[in-house]
C-alpha atoms as one frame of an Amber mdcrd trajectory, in Angstrom:
protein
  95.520-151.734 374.121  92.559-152.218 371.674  92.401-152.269 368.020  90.350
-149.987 366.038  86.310-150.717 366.379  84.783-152.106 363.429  81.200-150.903
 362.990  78.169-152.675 361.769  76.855-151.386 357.643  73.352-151.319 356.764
  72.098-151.817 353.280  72.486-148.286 352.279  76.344-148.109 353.684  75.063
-146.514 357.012  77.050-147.436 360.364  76.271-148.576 363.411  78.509-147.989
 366.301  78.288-150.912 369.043  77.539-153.695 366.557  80.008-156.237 366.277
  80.812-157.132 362.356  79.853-160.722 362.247  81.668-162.935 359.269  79.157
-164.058 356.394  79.780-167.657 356.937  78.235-166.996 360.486  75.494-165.312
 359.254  74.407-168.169 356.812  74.590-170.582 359.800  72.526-168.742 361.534
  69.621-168.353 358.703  69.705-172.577 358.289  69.147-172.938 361.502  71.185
-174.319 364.536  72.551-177.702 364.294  71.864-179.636 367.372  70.219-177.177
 369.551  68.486-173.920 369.355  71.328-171.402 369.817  74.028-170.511 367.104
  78.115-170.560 369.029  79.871-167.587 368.046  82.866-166.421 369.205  82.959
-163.592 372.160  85.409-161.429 373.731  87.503-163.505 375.747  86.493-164.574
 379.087  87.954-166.637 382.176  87.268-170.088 381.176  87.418-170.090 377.423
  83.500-170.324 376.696  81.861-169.896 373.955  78.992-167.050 373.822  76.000
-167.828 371.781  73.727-165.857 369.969  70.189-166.239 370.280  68.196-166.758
 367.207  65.738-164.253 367.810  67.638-161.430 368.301  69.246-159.462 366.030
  73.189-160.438 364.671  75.974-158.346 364.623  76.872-157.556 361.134  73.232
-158.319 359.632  73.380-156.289 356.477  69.806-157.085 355.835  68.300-156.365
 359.005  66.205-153.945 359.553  65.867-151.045 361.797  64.764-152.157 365.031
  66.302-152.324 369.006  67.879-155.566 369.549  69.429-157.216 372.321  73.309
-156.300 372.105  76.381-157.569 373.884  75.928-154.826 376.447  72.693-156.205
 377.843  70.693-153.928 376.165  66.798-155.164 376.535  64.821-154.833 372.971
  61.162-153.592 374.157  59.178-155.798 371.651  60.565-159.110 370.222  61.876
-159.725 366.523  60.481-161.010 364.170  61.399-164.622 362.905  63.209-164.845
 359.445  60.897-167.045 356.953  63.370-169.719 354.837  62.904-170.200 351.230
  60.742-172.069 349.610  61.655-175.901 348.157  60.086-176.890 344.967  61.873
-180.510 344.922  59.514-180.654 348.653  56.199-181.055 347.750  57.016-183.246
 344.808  58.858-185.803 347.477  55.756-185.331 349.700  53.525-186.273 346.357
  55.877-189.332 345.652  55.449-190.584 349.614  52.038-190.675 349.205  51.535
-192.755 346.254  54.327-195.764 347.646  52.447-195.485 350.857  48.909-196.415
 348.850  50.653-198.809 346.583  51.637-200.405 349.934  48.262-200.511 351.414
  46.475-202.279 348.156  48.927-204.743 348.289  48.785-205.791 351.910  45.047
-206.012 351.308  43.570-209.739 351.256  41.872-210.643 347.865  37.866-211.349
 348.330  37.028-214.748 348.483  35.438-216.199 344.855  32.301-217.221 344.222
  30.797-219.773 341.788  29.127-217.870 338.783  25.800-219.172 337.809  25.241
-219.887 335.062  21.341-219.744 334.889  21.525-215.784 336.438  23.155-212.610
 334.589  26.111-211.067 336.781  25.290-208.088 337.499  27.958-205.280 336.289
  29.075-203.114 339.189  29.790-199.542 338.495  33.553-198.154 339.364  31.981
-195.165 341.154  28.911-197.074 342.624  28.990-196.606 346.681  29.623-198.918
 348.914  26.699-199.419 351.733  28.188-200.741 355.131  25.861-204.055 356.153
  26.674-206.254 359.262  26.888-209.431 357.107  30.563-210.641 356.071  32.050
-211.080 352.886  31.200-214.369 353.530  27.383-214.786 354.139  27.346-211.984
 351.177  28.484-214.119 348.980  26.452-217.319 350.361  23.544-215.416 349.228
  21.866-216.505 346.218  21.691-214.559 343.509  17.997-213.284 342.259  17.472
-214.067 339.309  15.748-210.647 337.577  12.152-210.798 336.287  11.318-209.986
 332.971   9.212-207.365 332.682   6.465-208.236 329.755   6.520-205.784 326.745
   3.772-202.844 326.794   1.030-203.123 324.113   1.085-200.088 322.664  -1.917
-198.536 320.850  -1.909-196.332 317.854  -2.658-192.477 319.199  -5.462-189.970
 318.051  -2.760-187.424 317.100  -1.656-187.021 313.783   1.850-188.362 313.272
   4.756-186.345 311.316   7.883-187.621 309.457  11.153-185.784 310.134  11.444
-182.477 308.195  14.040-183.595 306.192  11.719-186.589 304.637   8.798-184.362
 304.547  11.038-181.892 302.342  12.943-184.079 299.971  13.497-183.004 296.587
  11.643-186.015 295.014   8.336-185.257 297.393   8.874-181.977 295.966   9.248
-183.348 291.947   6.475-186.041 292.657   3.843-182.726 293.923   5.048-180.836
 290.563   4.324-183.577 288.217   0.687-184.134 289.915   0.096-180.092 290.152
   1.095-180.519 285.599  -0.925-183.119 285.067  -3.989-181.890 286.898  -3.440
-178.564 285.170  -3.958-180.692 282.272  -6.926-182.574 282.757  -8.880-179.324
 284.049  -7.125-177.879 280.552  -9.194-180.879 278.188 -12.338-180.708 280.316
 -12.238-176.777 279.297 -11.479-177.784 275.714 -13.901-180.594 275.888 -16.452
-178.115 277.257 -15.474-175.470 274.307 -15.900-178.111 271.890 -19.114-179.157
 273.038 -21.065-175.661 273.059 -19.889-174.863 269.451 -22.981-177.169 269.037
 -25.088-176.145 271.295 -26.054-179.669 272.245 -28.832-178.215 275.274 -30.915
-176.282 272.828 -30.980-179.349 270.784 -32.363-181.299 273.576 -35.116-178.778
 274.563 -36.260-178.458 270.537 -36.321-182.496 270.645 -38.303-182.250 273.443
 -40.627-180.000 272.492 -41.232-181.469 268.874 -41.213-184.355 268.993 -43.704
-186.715 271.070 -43.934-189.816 272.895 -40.158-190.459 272.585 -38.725-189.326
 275.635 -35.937-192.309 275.737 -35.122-192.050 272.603 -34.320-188.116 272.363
 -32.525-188.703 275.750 -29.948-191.617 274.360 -29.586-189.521 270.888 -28.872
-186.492 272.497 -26.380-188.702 274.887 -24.303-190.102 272.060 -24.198-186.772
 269.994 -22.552-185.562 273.539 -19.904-188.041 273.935 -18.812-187.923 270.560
 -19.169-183.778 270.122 -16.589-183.480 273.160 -13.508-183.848 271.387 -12.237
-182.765 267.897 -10.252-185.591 266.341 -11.669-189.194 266.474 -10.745-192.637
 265.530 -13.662-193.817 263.678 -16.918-191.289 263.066 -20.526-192.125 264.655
 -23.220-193.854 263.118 -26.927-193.850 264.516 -29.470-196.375 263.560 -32.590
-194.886 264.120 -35.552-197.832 263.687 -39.276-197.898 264.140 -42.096-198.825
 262.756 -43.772-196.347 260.350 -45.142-192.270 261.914 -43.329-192.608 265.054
 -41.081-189.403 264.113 -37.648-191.053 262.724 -38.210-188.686 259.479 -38.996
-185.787 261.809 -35.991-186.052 264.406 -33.643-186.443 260.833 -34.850-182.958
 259.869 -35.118-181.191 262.841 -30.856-182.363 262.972 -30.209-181.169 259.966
 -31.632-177.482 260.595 -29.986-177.031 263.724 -26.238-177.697 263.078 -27.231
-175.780 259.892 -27.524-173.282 262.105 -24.765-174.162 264.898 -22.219-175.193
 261.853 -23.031-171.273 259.759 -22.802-173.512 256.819 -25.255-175.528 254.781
 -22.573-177.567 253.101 -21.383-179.433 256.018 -24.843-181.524 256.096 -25.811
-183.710 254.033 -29.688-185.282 253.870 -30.040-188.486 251.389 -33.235-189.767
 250.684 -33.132-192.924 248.747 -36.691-192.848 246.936 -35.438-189.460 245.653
 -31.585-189.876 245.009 -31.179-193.433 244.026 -34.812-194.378 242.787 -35.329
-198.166 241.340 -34.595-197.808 237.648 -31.506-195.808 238.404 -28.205-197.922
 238.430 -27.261-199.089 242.016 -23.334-197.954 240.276 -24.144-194.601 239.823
 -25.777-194.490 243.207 -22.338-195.535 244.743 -19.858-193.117 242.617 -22.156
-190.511 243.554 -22.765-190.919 247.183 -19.456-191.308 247.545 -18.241-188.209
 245.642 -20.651-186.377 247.856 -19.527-187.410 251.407 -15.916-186.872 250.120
 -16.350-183.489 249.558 -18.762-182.770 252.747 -15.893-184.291 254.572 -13.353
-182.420 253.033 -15.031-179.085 253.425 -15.695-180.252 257.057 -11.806-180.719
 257.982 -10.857-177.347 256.126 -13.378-175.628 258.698 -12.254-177.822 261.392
 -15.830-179.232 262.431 -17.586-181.992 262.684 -20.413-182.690 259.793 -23.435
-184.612 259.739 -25.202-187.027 257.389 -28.661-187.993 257.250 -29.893-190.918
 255.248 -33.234-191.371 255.557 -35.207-194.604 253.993 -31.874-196.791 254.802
 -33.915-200.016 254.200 -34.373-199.143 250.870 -31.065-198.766 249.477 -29.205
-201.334 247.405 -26.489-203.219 248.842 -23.906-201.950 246.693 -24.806-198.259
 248.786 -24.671-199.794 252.016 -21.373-201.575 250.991 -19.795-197.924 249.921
 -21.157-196.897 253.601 -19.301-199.900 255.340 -16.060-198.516 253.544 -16.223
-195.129 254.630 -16.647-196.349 258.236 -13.593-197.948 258.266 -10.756-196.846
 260.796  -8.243-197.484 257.693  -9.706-194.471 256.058  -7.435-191.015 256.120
  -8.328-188.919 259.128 -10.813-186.902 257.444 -13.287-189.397 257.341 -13.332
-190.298 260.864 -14.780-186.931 261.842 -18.358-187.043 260.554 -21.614-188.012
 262.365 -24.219-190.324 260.279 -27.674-190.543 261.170 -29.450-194.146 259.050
 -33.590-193.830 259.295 -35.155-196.987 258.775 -38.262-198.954 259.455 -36.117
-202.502 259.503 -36.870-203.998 262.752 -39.990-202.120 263.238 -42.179-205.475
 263.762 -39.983-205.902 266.843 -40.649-202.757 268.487 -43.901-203.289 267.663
 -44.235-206.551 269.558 -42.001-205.134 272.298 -44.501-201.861 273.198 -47.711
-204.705 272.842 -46.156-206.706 275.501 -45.327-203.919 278.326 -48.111-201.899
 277.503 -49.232-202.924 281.237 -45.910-201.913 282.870 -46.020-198.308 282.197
 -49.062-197.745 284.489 -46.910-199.538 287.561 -44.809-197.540 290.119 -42.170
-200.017 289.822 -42.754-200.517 285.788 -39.791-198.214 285.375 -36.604-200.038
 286.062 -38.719-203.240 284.286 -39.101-201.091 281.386 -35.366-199.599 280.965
 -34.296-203.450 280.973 -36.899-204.041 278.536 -35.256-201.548 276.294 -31.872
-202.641 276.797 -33.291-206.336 275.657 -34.884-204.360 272.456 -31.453-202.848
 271.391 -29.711-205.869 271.783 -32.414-207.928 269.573 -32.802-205.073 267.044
 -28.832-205.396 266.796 -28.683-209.219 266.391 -31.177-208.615 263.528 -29.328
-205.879 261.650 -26.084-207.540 261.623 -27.517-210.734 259.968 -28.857-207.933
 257.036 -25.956-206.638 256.916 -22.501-205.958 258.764 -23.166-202.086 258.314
 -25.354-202.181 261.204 -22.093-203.585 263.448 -20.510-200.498 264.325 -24.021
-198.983 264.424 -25.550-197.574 267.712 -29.465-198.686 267.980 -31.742-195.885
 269.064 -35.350-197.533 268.975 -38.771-195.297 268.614 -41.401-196.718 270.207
 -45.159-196.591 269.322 -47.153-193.193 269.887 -50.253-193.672 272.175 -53.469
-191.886 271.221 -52.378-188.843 273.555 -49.293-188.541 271.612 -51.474-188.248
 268.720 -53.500-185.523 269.882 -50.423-183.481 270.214 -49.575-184.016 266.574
 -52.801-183.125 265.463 -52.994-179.650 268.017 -49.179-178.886 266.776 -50.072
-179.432 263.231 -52.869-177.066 263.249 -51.033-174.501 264.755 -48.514-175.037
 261.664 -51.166-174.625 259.426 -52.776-171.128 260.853 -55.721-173.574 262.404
 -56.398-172.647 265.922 -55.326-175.796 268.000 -58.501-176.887 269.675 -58.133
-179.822 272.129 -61.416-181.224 271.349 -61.248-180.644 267.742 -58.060-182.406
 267.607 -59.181-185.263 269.960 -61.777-186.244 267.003 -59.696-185.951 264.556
 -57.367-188.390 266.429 -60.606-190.713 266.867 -60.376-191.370 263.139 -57.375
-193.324 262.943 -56.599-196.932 263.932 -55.224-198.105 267.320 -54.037-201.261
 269.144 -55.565-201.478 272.420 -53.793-203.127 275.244 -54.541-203.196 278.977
 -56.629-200.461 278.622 -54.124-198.158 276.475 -54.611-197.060 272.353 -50.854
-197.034 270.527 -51.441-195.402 267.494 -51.070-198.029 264.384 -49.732-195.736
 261.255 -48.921-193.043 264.175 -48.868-189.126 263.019 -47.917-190.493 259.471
 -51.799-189.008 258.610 -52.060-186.047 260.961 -50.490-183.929 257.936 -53.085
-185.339 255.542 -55.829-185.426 258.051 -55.293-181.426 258.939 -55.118-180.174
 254.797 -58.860-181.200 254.474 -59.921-178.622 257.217
């Protein structure tokens, strides 16, 4: 008699009648695997002979909770119309780290077994050469022995390029171009060019208060035959006019022998920075026939030329300008005058007196210049006379100089403007500009014999004029 039939539950408690319930230890054997072979002994219904029956393992188990749905081949020879499929077993993590481990003893094993490359002698004379870990290995049919038989090349030094210096314009890195002291060292040039251009202005200011051009052109025009002397006069009165504030004032010696216009250029000063200055105190004009005559004291002279400049000078720094004194007849005053003059040149003086521009006229030296003109008479005619002549000069000053300074040491800090003799053209024009003075009509020829009248030295062909226009003025009142 049989028991009661135990059915086969699926995973959601439903039954299934002809499957045999298979215990849960079976069922694990069969997912590892079979042991020896590659069916799974189970126990059957028993049979003549005692055998087990064995289960496939691709068919389905009796009591497979987590099988699914499909035909399988049962114990009652049931044929499943398409086969199952295999179960896949879980994956090993400790596996591929074994597999990992195996790999690296199996390369540690091969480096070891491998022979060591025979050694070479270095020499000494080459550089080895340094071999790169990742550089690639080139197969060659020589051994390791005829490679290393091989001598080693010794490398060629390459000679150094000469290098030339490039048309293009070169540039420092933009942090050197654009330091701060580049940047400080451009402001302080930018301040102090502001400045200069700032004094030339002021210079330039300073200078047409005086109207130094219109002085030139009236020197020009007036006065004759001295065209290097108007130019160096009107030169030094330049330099000195520029600036304000001085450190000692300017003193022009102005020598030549008599009627060569010394007394003329000393007036025609005097009424134009009359004009220029708006004030008729600020010059001064000493004559020493009239102001300090023979029987006079040379004492009183002093205390009174002094009391004079002093207060020309001290009218002249109230104003803030620059005054001028002329002192004509300078060979004729006593020594105790030119002494009081030395003083007032002196830099020790206050600061007033060092602003002030004195003009000395004198015939001293006028025997020199006379001798000078007499010997280069011929080298005015010449082409290349000119340069000969302006060295000529320069010799003049620098003899007129010596001279003065043995008279007296007034005539140190003095700047030597020579007048040269008129020739007998030069006196013409006195005579024609004269007239015209005078309400005469200025007739060349008229004026050419009056000229004819007076004395000349004649000198490779040229006439210099011996008392020059000193008697055009007395020549002219007896028309």
């Amino acid at each position: 008699m049989r028991g009661p039939e135990r059915f086969a539950l699926g995973p959601r408690g439903e039954a299934f009648p002809g499957l045999r319930l298979v215990p849960v230890s079976r069922q694990r054997a069969a997912l590892r695997g079979p042991r020896s072979g590659g069916d799974i002994p189970r126990e059957g219904p028993s049979r003549p002979g005692g055998s087990l029956q064995t289960i496939p393992p691709s068919c389905c188990r009796e009591g497979d909770l987590h099988a699914k749905r499909r035909p399988c081949t049962m114990d009652r020879g049931q044929s499943s119309p398409e086969p199952p499929a295999p179960v896949a077993p879980s994956p090993s993590v400790i596996a591929p780290v074994r597999a990992v481990v195996r790999l690296r003893h199996q390369v540690r094993l091969l480096r070891k077994r491998r022979p060591p490359p025979p050694a070479v002698a270095p020499d000494p004379g080459a550089a080895a050469p340094r071999v790169h870990q990742e550089q690639p290995q080139f197969f060659t049919f020589d051994g390791p022995v005829e490679r290393a038989s091989r001598p080693a090349r010794k490398r060629r030094r390459r000679s150094r390029l000469v290098l030339y210096p490039e048309t293009s314009r070169k540039f420092g890195p933009r942090a050197e171009r654009q330091s701060r002291a580049q940047r400080c060292l451009l402001l302080l040039v930018a301040i102090v060019g502001f400045q200069v251009l700032n004094a030339i202005e002021n210079l330039d200011d300073n200078a047409l208060r005086y109207d130094l051009d219109g002085l030139e052109k009236t020197l020009q025009r007036a006065v004759f035959g001295q065209p290097a002397a108007v130019g160096r006069l009107v030169a030094l009165l330049r330099d000195y006019l520029a600036t304000h504030v001085h450190s000692r004032p300017l003193l022009l010696a102005l020598h030549g022998p008599s009627g060569v216009g010394k007394s003329h250029v000393g007036r025609l000063l005097a009424r134009h920075f009359r004009a220029v200055l708006e004030d008729g105190a600020l010059v001064l004009q000493y004559h020493a026939r009239h102001h300090c005559p023979e029987p006079r004291a040379a004492a009183g002279c002093r205390q009174e030329l002094a009391r004079r400049v002093a207060d020309v000078l001290a009218r002249a720094e109230a104003e803030e300008k620059t005054p001028l004194l002329v002192l004509d007849d300078a060979e004729l005053l006593p020594p105790a005058l030119l002494d009081e003059l030395h003083g007032l040149l002196q830099p020790q003086r206050p600061p007033r007196f060092h602003n002030a521009v004195y003009v000395l006229l004198s015939g001293a030296g006028g025997a020199e210049v006379t001798r000078f003109v007499l010997q280069n008479a011929s080298r005015a005619g010449r082409a290349d006379g000119a340069e000969e002549l302006r060295a000529a000069e320069e010799e003049l000053r620098s003899s007129l100089h010596t001279l003065l300074v043995r008279q007296h040491p007034l005539w140190e800090a003095a700047a030597i403007v020579p007048f040269l003799l008129l020739d007998k053209r030069d006196v013409v024009n006195c005579f024609r500009d004269e007239m015209a003075g005078e309400g005469f009509f200025p007739e060349q020829a008229r004026a050419e014999l009056l000229a004819a009248q007076l004395s000349y030295y004649r000198v490779a062909g040229r006439e210099f004029a011996v008392t020059g226009c000193k008697q055009v003025v007395a020549a002219v009142n007896l028309l």
